[in-house]
C-alpha positions, 0 to 999 in steps of 0.5 A, spaced: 429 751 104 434 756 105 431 761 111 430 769 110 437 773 114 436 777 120 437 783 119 439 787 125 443 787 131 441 783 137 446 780 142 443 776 149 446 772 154 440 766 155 440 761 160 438 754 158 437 746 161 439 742 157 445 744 152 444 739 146 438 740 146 437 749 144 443 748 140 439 743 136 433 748 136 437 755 135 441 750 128 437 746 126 430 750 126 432 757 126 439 756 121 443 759 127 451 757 127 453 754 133 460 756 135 465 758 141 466 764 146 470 763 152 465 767 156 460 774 156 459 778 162 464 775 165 461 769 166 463 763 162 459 760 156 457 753 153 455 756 146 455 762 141 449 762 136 450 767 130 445 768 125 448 775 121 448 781 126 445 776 131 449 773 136 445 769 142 450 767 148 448 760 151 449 759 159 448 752 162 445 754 169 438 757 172 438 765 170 443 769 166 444 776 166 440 781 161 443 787 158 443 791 165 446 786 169 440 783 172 439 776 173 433 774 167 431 766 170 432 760 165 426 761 160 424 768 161 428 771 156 424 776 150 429 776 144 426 781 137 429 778 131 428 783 125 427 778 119 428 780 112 421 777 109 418 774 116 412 770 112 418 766 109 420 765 116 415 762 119 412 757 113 421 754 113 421 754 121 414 750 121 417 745 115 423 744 119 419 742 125 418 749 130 411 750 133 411 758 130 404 763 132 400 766 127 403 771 122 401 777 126 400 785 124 401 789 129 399 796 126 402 801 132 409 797 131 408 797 123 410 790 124 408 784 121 410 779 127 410 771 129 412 768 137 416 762 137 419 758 144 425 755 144 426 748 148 427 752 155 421 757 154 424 764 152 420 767 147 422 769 141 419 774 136 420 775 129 418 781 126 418 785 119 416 792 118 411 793 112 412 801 113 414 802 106 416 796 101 425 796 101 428 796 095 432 790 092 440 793 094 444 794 089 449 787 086 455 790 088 453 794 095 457 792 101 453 797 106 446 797 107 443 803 111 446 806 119 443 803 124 446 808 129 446 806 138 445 812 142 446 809 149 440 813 155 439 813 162 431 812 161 430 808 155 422 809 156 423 816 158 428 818 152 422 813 147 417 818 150 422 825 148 424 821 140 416 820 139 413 827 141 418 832 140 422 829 134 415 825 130 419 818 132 414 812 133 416 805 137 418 800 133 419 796 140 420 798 146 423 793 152 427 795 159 434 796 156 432 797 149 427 802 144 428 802 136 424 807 133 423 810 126 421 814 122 421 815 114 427 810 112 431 812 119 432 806 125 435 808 132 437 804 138 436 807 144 440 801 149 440 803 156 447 807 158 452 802 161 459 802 163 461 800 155 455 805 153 459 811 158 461 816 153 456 821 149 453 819 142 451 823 135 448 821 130 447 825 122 441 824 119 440 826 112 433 830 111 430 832 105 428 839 108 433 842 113 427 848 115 421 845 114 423 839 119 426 845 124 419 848 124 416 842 125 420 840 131 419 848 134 412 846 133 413 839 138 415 844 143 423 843 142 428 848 145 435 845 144 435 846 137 439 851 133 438 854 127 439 851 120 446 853 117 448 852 111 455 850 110 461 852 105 461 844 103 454 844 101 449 842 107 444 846 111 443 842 118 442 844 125 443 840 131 439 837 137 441 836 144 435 831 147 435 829 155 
């Protein structure tokens, strides 16, 4: 039986004991492709894992780097993994072998998750939104849907700005990394590092340009103008955050 796609980007560096035996795990479990890259982080590596947008680099040693440079011990890594339909995830998993947990909602993440450990104890979270149902895409659609990454100074400090003034909520929440949504719309907010230097900007459409400014007043926002509407047909404003 064929396993769900991933739906979203993740990239890690791991760090694994025995090579054979993650590779085996990650391709013959979780349906990963194996292939080969020179290096990550400037350090070499013995295995790329790909699973769509999802890439997974393999070191052979007792600690990796994790996104902000510091160094993750072999077994303490915590990936999140988006699936495209999480319970058909887990029953193919098990048939194939794996130990998954139970199928859990989580209603402050609006997630329907599982955990599952790979061979050197990282843990692996598999998560599906139950927000709102996702309509089947169309049989000719190339690109889904914008998943924009706006690099921050302090992830959890810009997570707290997104959730109170601007009505996001957590969809998960790690050291270097926040995802947030609200309605249809998904932002990253990984921690800003050399690669993620310069400022980002995202274009969210709305359905009423006015009726989100008064409520984004109401939070307490300042640095936001007012709605104008342009010569091709949009009204928009524009916010600054921290």
């Amino acid at each position: 039986m064929s396993l769900p796609p991933i739906t979203a980007p993740v990239s890690r560096l791991l760090a694994v004991t025995e090579l054979s035996a993650s590779l085996g795990f990650y391709r013959d479990i979780l349906g990963f492709t194996v292939g080969t890259v020179q290096e990550r982080d400037g350090r070499p590596v013995a295995a790329e894992l790909v699973s769509g947008p999802a890439r997974l680099a393999i070191f052979t040693g007792d600690a990796a780097p994790d996104s902000t440079g510091a160094m993750e011990p072999r077994g303490a890594a915590v990936v999140f993994l988006e699936s495209a339909d999480v319970a058909v995830l887990r029953d193919t998993v098990a048939r194939r072998g794996g130990e998954p947990g139970g199928l859990l909602r989580i209603n402050w993440l609006k997630l329907r998750v599982f955990q599952l450990r790979d061979p050197d104890g990282h843990i692996l979270w598999f998560g599906q939104s139950f927000q709102q149902p996702t309509p089947p895409p169309a049989p000719d659609s190339q690109l889904r849907k914008a998943l924009p990454s706006l690099p921050v100074a302090d992830v959890a400090g810009a997570a707290d700005w997104y959730r109170e003034r601007l009505g996001f909520e957590v969809n998960h929440l790690q050291p270097d990394l926040a995802v947030m949504f609200r309605d249809d719309v998904t932002l990253l907010l990984p921690v800003r590092r050399a690669d993620h230097s310069a400022a980002a900007a995202c274009y969210l459409y709305v359905r009423d340009a006015d009726a989100l400014h008064a409520e984004l007043r109401s939070r307490g926002l300042e640095t936001v103008d007012a709605p104008i509407s342009r010569p091709w047909g949009l009204r928009e404003f524009q916010v600054r955050d921290p």
